[in-house]
MDTraj code that builds the backbone (N, CA, C; nanometers):
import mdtraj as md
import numpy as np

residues = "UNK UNK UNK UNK UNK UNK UNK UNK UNK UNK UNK UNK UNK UNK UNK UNK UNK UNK UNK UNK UNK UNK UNK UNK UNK UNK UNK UNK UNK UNK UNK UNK UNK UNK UNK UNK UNK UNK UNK UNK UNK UNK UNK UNK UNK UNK UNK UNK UNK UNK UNK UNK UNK UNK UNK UNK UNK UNK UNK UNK UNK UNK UNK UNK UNK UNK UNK UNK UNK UNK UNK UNK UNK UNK UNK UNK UNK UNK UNK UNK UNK UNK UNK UNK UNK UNK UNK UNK UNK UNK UNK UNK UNK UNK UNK UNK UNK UNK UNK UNK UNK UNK UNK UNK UNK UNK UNK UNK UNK UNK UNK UNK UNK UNK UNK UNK UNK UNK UNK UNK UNK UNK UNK UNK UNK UNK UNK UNK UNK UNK UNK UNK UNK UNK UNK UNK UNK".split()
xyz = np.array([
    [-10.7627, 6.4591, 8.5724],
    [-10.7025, 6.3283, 8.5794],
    [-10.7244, 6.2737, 8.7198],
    [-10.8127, 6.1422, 8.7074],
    [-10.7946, 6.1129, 8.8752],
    [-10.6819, 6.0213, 8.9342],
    [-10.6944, 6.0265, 9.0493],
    [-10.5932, 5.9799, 9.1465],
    [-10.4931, 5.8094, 9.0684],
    [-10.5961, 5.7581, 9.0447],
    [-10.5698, 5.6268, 8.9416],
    [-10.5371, 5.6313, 8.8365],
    [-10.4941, 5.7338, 8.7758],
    [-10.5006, 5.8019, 8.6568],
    [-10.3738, 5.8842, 8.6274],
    [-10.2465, 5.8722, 8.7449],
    [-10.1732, 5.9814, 8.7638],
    [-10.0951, 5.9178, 8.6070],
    [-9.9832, 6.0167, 8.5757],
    [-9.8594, 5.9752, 8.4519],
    [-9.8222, 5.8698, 8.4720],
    [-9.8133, 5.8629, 8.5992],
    [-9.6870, 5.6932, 8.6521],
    [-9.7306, 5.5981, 8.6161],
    [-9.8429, 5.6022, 8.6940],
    [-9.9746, 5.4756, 8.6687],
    [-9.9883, 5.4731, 8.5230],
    [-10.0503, 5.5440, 8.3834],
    [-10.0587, 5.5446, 8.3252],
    [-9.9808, 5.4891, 8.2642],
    [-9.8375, 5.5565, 8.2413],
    [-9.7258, 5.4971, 8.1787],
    [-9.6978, 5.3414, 8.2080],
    [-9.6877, 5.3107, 8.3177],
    [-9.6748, 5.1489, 8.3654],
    [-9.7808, 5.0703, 8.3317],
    [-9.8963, 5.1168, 8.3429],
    [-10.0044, 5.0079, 8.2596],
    [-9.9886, 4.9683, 8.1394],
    [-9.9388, 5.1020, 8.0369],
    [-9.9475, 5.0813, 7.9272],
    [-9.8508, 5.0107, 7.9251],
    [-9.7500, 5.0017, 7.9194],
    [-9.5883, 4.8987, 7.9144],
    [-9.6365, 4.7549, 7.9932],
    [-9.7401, 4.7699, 8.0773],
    [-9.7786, 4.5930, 8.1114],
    [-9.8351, 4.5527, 8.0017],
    [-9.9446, 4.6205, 7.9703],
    [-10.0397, 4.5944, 7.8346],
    [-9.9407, 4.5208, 7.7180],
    [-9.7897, 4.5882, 7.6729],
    [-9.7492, 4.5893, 7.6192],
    [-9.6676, 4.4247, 7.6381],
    [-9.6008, 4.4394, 7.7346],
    [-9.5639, 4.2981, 7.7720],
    [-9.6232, 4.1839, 7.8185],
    [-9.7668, 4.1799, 7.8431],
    [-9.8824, 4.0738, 7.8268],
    [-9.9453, 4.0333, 7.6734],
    [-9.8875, 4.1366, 7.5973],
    [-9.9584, 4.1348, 7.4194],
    [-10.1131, 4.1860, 7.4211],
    [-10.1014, 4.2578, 7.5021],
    [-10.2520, 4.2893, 7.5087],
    [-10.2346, 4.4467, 7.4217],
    [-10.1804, 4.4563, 7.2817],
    [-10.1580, 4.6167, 7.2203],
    [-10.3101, 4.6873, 7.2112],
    [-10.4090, 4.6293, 7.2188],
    [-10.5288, 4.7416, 7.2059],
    [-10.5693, 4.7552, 7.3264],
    [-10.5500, 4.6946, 7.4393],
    [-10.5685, 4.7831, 7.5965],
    [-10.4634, 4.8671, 7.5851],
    [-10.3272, 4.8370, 7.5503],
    [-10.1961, 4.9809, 7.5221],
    [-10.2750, 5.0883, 7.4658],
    [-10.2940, 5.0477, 7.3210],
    [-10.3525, 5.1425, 7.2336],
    [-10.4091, 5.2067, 7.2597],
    [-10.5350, 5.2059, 7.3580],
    [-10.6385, 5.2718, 7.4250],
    [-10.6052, 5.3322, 7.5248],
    [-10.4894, 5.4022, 7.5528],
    [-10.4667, 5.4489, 7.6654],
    [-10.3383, 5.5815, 7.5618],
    [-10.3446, 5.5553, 7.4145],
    [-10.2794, 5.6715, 7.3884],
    [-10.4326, 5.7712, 7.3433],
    [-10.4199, 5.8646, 7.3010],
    [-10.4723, 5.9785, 7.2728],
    [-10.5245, 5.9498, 7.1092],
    [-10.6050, 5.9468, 7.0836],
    [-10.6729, 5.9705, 6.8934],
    [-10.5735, 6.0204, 6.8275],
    [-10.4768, 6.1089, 6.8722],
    [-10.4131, 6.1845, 6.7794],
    [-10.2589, 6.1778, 6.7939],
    [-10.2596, 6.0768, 6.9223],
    [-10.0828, 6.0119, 6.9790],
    [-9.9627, 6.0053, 6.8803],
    [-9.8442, 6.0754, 6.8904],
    [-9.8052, 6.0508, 6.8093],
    [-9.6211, 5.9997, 6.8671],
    [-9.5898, 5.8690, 6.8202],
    [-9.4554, 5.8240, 6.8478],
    [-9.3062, 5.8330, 6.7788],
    [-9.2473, 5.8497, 6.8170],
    [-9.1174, 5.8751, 6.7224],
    [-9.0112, 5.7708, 6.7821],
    [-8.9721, 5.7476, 6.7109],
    [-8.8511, 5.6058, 6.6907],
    [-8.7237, 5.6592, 6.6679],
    [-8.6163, 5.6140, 6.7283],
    [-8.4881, 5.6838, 6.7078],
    [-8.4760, 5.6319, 6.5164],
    [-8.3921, 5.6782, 6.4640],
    [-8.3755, 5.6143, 6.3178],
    [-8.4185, 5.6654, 6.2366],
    [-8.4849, 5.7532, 6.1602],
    [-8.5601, 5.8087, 6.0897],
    [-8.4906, 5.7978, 5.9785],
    [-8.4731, 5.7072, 5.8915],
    [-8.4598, 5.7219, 5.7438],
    [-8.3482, 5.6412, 5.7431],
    [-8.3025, 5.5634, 5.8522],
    [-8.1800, 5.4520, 5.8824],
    [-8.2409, 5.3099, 5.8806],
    [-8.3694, 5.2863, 5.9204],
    [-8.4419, 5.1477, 5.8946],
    [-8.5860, 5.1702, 5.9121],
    [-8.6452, 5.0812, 5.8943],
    [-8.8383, 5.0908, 5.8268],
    [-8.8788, 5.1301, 5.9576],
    [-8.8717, 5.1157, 6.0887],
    [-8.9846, 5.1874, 6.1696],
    [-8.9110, 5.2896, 6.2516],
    [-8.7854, 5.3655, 6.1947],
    [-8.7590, 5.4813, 6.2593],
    [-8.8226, 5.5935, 6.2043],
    [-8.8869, 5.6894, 6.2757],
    [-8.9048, 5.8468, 6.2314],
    [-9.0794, 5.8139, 6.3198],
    [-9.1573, 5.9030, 6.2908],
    [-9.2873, 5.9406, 6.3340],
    [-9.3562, 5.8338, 6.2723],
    [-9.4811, 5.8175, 6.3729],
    [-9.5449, 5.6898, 6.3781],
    [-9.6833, 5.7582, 6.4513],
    [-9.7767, 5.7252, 6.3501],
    [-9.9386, 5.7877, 6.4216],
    [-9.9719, 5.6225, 6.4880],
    [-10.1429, 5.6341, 6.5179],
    [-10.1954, 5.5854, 6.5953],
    [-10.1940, 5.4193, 6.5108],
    [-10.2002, 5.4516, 6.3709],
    [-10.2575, 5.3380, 6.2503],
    [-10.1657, 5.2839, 6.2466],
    [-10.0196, 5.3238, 6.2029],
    [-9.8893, 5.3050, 6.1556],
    [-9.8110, 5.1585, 6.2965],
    [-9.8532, 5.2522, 6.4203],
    [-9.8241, 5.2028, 6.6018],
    [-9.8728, 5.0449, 6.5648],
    [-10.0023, 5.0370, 6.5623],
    [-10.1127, 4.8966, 6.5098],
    [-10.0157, 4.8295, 6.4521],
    [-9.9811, 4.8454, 6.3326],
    [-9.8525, 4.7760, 6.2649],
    [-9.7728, 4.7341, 6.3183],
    [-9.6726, 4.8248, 6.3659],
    [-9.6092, 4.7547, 6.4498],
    [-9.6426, 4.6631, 6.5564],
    [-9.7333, 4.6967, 6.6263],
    [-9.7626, 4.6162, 6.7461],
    [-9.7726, 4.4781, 6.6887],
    [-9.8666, 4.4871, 6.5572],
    [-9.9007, 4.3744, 6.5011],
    [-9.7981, 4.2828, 6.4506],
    [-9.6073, 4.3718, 6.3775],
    [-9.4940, 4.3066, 6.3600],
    [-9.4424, 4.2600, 6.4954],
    [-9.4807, 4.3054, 6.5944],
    [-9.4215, 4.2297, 6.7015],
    [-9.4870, 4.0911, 6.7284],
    [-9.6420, 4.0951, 6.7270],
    [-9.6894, 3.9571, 6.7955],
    [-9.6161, 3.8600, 6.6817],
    [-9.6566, 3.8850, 6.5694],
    [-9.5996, 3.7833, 6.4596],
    [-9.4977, 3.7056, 6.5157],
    [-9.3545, 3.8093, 6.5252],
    [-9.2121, 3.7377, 6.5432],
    [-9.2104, 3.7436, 6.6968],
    [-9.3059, 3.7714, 6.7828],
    [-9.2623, 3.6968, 6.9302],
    [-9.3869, 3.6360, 6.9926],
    [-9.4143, 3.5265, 6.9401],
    [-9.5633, 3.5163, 6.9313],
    [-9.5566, 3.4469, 7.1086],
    [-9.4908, 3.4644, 7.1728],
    [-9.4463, 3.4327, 7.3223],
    [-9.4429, 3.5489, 7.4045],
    [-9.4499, 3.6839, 7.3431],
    [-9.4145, 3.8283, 7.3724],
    [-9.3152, 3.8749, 7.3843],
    [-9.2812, 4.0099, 7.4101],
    [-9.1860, 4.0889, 7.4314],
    [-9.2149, 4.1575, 7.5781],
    [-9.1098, 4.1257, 7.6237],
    [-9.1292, 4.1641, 7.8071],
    [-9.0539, 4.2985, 7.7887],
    [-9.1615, 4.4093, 7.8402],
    [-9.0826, 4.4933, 7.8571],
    [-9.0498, 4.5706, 8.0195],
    [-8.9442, 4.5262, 8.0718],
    [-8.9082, 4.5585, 8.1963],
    [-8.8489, 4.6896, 8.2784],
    [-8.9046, 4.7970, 8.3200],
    [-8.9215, 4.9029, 8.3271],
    [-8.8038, 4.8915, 8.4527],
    [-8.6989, 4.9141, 8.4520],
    [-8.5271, 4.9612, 8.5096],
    [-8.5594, 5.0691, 8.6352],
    [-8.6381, 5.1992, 8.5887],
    [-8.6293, 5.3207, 8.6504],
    [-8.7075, 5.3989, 8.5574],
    [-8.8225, 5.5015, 8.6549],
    [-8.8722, 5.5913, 8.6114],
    [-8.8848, 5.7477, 8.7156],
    [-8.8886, 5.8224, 8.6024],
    [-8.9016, 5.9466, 8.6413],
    [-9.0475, 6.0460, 8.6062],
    [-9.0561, 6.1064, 8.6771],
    [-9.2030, 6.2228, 8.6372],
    [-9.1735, 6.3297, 8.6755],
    [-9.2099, 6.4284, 8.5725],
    [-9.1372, 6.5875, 8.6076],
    [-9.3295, 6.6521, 8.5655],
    [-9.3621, 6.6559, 8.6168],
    [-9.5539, 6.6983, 8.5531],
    [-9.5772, 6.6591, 8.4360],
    [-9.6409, 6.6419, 8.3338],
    [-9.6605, 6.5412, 8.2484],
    [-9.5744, 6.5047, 8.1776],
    [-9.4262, 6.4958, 8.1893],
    [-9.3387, 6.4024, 8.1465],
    [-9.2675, 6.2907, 8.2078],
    [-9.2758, 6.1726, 8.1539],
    [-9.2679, 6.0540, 8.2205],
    [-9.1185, 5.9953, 8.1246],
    [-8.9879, 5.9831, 8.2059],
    [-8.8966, 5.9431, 8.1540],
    [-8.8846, 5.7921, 8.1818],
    [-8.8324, 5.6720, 8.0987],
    [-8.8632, 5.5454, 8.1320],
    [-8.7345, 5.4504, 8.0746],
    [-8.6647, 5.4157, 8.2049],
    [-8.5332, 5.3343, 8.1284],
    [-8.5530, 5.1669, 8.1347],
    [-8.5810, 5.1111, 8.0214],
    [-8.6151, 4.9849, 8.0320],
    [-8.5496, 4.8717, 7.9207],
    [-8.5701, 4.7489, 7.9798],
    [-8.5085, 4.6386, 7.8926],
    [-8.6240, 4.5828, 7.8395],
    [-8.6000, 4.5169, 7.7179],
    [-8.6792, 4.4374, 7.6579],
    [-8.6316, 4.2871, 7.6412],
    [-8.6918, 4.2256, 7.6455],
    [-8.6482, 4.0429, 7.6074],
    [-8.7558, 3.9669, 7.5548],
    [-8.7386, 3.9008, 7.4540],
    [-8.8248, 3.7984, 7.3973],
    [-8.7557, 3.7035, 7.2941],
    [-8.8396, 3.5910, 7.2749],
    [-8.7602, 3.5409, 7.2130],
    [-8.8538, 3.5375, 7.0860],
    [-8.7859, 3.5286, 6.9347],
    [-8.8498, 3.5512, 6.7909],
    [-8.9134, 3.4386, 6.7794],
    [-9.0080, 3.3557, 6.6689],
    [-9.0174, 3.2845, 6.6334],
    [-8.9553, 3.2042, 6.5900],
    [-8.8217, 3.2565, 6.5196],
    [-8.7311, 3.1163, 6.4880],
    [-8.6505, 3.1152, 6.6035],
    [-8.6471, 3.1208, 6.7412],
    [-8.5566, 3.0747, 6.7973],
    [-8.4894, 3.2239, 6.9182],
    [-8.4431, 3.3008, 6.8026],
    [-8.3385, 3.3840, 6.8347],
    [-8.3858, 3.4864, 6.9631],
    [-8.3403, 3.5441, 7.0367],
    [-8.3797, 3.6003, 7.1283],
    [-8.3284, 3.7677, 7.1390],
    [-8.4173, 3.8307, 7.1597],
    [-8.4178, 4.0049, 7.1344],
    [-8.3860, 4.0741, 7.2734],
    [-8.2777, 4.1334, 7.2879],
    [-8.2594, 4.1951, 7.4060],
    [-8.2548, 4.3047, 7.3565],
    [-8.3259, 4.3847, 7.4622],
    [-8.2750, 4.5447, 7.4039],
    [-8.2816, 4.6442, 7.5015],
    [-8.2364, 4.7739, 7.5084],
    [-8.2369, 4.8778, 7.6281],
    [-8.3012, 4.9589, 7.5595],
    [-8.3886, 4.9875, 7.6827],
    [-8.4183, 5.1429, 7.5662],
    [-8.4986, 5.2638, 7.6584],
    [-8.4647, 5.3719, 7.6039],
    [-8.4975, 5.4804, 7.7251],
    [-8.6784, 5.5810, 7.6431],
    [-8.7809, 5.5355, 7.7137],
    [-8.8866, 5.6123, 7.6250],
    [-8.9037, 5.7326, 7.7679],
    [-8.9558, 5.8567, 7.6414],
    [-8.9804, 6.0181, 7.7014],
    [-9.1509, 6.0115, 7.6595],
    [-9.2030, 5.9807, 7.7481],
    [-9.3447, 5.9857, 7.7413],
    [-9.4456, 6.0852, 7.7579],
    [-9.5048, 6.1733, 7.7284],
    [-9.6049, 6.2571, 7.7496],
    [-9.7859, 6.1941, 7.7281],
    [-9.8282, 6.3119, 7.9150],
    [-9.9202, 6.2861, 7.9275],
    [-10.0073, 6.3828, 7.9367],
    [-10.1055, 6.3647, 7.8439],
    [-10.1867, 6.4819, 7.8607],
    [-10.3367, 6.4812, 7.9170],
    [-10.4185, 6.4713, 7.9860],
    [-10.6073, 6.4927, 8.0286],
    [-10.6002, 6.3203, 8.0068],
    [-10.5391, 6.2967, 8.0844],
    [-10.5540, 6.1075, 8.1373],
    [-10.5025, 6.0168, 7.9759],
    [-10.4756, 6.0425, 7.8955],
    [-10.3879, 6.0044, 7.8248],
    [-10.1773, 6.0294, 7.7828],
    [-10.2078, 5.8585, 7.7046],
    [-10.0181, 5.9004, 7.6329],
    [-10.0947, 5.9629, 7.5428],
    [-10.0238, 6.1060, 7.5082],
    [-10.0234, 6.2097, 7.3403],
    [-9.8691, 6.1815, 7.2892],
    [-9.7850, 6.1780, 7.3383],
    [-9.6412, 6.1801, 7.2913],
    [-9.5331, 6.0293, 7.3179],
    [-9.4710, 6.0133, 7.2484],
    [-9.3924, 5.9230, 7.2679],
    [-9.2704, 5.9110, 7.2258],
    [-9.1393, 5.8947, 7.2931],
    [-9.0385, 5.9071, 7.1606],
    [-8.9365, 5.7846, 7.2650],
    [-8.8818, 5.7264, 7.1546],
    [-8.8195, 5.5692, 7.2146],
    [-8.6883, 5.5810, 7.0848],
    [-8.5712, 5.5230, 7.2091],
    [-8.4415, 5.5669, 7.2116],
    [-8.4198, 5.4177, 7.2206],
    [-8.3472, 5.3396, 7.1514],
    [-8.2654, 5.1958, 7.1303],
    [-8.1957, 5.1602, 7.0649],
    [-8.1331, 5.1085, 7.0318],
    [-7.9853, 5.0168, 6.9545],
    [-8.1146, 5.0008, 6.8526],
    [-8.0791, 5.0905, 6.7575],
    [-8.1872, 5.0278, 6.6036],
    [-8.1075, 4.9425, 6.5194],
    [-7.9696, 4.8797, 6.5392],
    [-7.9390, 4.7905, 6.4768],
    [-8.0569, 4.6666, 6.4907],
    [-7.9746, 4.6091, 6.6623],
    [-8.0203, 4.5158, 6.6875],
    [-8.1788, 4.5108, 6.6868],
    [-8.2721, 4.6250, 6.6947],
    [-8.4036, 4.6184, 6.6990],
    [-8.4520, 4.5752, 6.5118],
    [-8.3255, 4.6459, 6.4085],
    [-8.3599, 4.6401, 6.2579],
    [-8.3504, 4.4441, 6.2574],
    [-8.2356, 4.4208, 6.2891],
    [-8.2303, 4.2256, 6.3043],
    [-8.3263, 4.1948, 6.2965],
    [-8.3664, 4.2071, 6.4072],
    [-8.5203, 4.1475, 6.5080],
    [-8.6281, 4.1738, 6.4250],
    [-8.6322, 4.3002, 6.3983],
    [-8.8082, 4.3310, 6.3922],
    [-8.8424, 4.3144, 6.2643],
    [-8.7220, 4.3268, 6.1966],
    [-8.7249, 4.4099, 6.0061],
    [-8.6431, 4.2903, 5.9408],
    [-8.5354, 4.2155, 5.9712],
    [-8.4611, 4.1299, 5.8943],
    [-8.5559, 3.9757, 5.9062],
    [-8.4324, 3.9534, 5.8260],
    [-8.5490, 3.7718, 5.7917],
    [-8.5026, 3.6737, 5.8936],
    [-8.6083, 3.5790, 5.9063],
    [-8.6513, 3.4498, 5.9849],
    [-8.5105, 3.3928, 5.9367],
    [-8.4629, 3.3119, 6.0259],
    [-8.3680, 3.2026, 6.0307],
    [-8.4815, 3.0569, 6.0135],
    [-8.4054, 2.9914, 5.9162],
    [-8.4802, 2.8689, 5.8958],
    [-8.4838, 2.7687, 5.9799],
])
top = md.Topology()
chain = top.add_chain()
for i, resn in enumerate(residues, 1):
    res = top.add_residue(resn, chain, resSeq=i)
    for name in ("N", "CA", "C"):
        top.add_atom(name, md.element.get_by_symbol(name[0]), res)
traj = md.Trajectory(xyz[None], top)
């Protein structure tokens, strides 16, 4: 891994990528075989494990309903050798109007200059509203 290349760096690019809407410069910086986990698993549609194809989707339910983006603002981070802990807010506002705040703490793993691991911790109510419930007219 070179110098430009460390976890930190890594991790923070990808979360700019993410909050510019740029998801396939993100995308390209996880691993072929990356795999994410969502708090919720069997409590609303995008909690539990999430491959590389499944991620696309989502990324793709986000531009839809924040076609302005989703800022995601990185609070505080930590690195213990390839684990990258990350406490951050999110804000955007939906397409009809409504506006998405959210906290959320991601445990990132890095492995030979890639993300391989991901697991993201948030209020899955308010993320089920937002991401999964219906448009206000």
């Amino acid at each position: 891994m070179s110098a430009d290349n460390s976890p930190e760096e890594l991790v923070r690019a990808y979360y700019a990528d993410i909050s510019a809407g740029r998801f396939a410069e993100a995308a390209a910086r996880l691993a072929p075989d990356a795999t994410t986990w969502i708090l919720g698993e069997g409590h609303w549609p995008l909690g539990g494990y999430h491959n590389l194809s499944s991620l696309r989707k989502i990324h793709a339910l986000v531009q839809e309903r924040f076609p302005d983006g989703l800022k995601v603002m990185i609070k505080a981070l930590t690195v213990q050798g390839e684990r990258v802990a990350v406490e951050a807010e999110t804000l955007g506002t939906r397409v009809d109007g409504k506006v998405y705040n959210n906290h959320y703490h991601y445990l990132v793993v890095v492995r030979n200059g890639s993300i391989c691991e991901r697991r993201e911790y948030l209020d899955t109510i308010h993320a089920s509203e937002m991401l999964c419930g219906p448009l206000s007219n």
